[in-house]
VOGU-3710 file (C-alpha; in Angstrom, 3 decimals, decimal comma):
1> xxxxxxxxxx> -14,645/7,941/-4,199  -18,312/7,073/-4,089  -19,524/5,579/-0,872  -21,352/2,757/-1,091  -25,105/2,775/0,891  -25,975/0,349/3,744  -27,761/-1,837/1,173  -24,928/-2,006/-0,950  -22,742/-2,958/1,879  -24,679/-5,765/3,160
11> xxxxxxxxxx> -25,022/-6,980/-0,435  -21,157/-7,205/-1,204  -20,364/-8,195/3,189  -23,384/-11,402/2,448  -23,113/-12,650/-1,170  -19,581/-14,704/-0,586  -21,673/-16,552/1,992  -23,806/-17,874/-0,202  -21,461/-18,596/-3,242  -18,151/-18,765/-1,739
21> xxxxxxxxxx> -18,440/-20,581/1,353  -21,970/-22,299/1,936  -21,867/-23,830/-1,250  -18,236/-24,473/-1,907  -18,602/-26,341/1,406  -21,255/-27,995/1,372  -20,020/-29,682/-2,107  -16,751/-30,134/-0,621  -18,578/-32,357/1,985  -20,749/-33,918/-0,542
31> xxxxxxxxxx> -17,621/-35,058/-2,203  -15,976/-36,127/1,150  -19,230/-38,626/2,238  -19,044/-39,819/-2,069  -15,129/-40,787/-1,353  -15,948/-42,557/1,968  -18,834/-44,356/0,566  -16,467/-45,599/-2,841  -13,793/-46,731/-1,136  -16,106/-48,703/1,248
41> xxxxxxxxxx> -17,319/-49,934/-1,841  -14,234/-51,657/-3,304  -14,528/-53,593/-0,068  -18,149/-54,489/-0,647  -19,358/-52,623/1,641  -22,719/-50,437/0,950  -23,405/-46,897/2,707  -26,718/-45,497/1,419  -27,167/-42,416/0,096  -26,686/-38,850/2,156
51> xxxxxxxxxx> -24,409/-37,666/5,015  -26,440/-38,731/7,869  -25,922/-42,573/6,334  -22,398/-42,322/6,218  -21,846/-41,139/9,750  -24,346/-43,647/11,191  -22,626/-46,537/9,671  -19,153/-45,848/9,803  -18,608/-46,681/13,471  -20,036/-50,063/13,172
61> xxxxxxxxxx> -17,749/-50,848/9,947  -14,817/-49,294/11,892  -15,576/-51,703/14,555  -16,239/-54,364/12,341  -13,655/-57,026/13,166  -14,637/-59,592/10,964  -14,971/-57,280/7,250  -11,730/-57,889/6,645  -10,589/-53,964/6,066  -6,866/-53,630/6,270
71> xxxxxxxxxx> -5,829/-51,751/9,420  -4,406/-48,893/7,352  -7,431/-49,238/5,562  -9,206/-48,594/8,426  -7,126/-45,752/9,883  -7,711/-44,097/6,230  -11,615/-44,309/6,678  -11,210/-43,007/10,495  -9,358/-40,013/9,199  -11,718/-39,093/6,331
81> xxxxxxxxxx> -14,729/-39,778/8,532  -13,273/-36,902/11,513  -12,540/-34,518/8,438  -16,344/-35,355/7,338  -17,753/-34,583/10,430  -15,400/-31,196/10,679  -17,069/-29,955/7,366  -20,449/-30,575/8,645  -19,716/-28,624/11,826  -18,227/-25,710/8,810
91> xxxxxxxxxx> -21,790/-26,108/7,682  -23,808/-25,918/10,218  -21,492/-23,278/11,967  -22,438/-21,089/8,662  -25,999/-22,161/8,152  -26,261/-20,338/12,113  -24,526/-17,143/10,467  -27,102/-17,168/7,579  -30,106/-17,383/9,751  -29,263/-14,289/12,293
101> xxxxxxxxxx> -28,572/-12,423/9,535  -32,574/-13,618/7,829  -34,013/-12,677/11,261  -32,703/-9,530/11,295  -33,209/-8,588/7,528  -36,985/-7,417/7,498  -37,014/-8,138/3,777  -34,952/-11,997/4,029  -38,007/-12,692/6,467  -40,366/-11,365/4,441
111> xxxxxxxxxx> -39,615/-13,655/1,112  -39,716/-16,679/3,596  -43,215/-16,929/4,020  -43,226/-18,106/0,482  -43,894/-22,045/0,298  -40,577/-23,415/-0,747  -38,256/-20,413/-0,032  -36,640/-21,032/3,762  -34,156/-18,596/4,966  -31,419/-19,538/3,379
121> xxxxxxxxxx> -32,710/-18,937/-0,210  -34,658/-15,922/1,200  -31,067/-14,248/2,527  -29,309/-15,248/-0,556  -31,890/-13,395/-2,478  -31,826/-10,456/-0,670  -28,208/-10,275/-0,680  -28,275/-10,376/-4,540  -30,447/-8,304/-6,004  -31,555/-6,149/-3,051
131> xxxxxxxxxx> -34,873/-4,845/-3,797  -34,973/-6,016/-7,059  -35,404/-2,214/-8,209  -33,195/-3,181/-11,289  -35,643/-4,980/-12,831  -38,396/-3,669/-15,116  -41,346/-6,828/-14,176  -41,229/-10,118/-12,333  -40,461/-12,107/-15,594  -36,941/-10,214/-16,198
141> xxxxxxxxxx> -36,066/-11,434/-12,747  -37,242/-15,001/-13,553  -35,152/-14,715/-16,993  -32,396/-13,477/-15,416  -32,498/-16,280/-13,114  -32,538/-18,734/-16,044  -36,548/-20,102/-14,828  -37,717/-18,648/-18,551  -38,035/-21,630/-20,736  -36,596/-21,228/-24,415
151> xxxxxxxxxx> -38,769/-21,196/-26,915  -38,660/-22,315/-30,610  -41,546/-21,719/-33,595  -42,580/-24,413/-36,236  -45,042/-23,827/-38,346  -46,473/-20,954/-36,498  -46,667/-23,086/-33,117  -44,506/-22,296/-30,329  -42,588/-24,977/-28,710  -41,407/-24,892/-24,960
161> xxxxxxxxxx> -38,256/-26,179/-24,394  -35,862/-26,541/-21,710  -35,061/-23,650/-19,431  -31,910/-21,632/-20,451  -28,950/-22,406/-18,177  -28,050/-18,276/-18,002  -28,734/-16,431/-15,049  -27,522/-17,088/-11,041  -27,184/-20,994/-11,117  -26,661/-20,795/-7,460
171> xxxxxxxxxx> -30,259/-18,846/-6,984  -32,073/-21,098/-9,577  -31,054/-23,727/-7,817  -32,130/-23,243/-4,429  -35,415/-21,897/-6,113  -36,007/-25,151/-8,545  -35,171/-27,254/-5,227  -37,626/-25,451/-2,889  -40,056/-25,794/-5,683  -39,619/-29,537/-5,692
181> xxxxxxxxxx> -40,494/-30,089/-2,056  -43,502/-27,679/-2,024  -44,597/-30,364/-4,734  -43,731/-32,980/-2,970  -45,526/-31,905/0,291  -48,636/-30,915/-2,132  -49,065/-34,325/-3,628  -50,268/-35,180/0,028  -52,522/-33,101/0,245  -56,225/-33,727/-0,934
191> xxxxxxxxxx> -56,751/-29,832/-3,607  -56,834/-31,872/-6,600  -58,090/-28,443/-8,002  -55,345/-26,383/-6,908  -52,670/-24,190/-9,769  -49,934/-26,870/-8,591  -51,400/-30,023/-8,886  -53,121/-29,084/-12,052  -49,772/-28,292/-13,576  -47,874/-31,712/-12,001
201> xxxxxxxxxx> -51,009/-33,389/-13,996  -50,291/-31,491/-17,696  -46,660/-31,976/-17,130  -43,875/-34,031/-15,255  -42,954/-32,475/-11,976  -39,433/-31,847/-12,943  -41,090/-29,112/-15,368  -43,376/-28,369/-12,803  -41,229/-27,535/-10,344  -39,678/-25,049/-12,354
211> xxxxxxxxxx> -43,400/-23,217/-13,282  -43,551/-22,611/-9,719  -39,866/-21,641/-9,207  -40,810/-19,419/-12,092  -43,609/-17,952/-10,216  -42,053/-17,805/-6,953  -39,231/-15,385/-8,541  -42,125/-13,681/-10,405  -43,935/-13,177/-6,670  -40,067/-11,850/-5,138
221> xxxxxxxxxx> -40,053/-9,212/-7,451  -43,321/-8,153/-6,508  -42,421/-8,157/-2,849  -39,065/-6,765/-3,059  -39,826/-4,155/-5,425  -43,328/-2,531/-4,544  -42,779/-3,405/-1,116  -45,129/-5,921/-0,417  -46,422/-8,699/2,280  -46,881/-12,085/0,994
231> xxxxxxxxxx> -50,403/-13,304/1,327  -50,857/-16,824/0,676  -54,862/-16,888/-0,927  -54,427/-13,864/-2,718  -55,259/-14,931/-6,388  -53,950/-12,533/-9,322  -54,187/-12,614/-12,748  -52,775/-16,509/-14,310  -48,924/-16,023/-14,855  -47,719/-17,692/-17,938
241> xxx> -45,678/-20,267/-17,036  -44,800/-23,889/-18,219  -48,603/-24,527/-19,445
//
């Protein structure tokens, strides 16, 4: 039997993290706080939006006397807000998992000094494609990722279209969201001249977001691969992307 090497093993050991458990549970308890919050609703009763909202407000309505909620109602409520809170704690307990592994990974830590890749996305990474060795460039990594938009030709014009939906959905995911808050935090910030606000001003930042998730997975392989350090103002030849 062929033994596996250490970076095999970590690979198979970390990936279910990622898949199997972090995200299972954290849309398990996405879909607990969404019950909680319709049943509420049949009562006229309003929670806004995320899990922070629904444990904030629940004691009051719990306590509530005059909302009129049935007392089995209530006990209902009580029951799916303790099993709420016990998937949060699932969370959080494997969010802490995730993070000692990042800090001891030289290459997890390494991929988080990119804006809009944290730890988590950095370990997931890492624990997926390894050093990214099986990939010829930086664009086969963002194709097989799915951050490649499709293309289609009309009259000897290409047309960009939507991104493909192939790849790791789990890893373009994380990717497309850290994307959207480096935008986010860059519309604050006064470099009208800078790559990502020019691109937020040619296009919406939906599409935006996913040039620079593009070019984040573009700037992975780079690291992983050729063993590099990231270095924030280091300016290389313009990568196509959404233009």
């Amino acid at each position: 039997m062929k033994r596996l090497n250490k970076t095999q093993g970590i690979q198979i050991v970390t990936r279910p993290y990622f898949t199997d458990n972090v995200e299972l549970h954290v849309k398990a308890r996405t879909a607990q706080a969404n019950q909680i919050r319709g049943l509420l609703s049949e009562f006229g009763i309003v929670i806004p939006q995320g899990i922070h909202a629904v444990f904030k407000k629940i004691p009051d309505i719990l306590e509530d006397a005059e909302n009129e909620l049935p007392g089995t109602f209530r006990h209902l409520i009580t029951r799916l807000a303790d099993n709420l809170k016990e998937m949060d704690h699932q969370v959080d307990e494997l969010e802490k998992q995730i993070n000692l592994w990042h800090r001891q990974n030289e290459a997890s830590r390494k991929l988080a000094d990119i804006p809009g890749i944290g730890p988590i996305t950095a370990s997931a990474i890492v624990a997926t494609v390894g050093k990214a060795q099986e990939f010829k460039n930086g664009r086969q990594l963002a194709a097989w990722m799915g951050l490649v938009p499709r293309q289609s030709s009309s009259g000897g014009k290409q047309n960009l279209l939507g991104i493909s939906k192939r790849g790791d959905t789990y890893l373009r995911t994380l990717l497309i969201h850290g994307a959207r808050s480096v935008i986010y935090h860059a519309g604050n910030k006064a470099e009208p001249d800078s790559w990502l606000n020019k691109l937020v001003g040619r296009r919406n930042k939906n599409i935006a977001a996913v040039g620079l998730a593009n070019k984040n997975a573009r700037i992975i392989w780079a690291l992983l691969a050729h063993d590099r350090i990231f270095h924030p103002d280091y300016t290389p030849t313009a990568i196509a992307v959404a233009a």
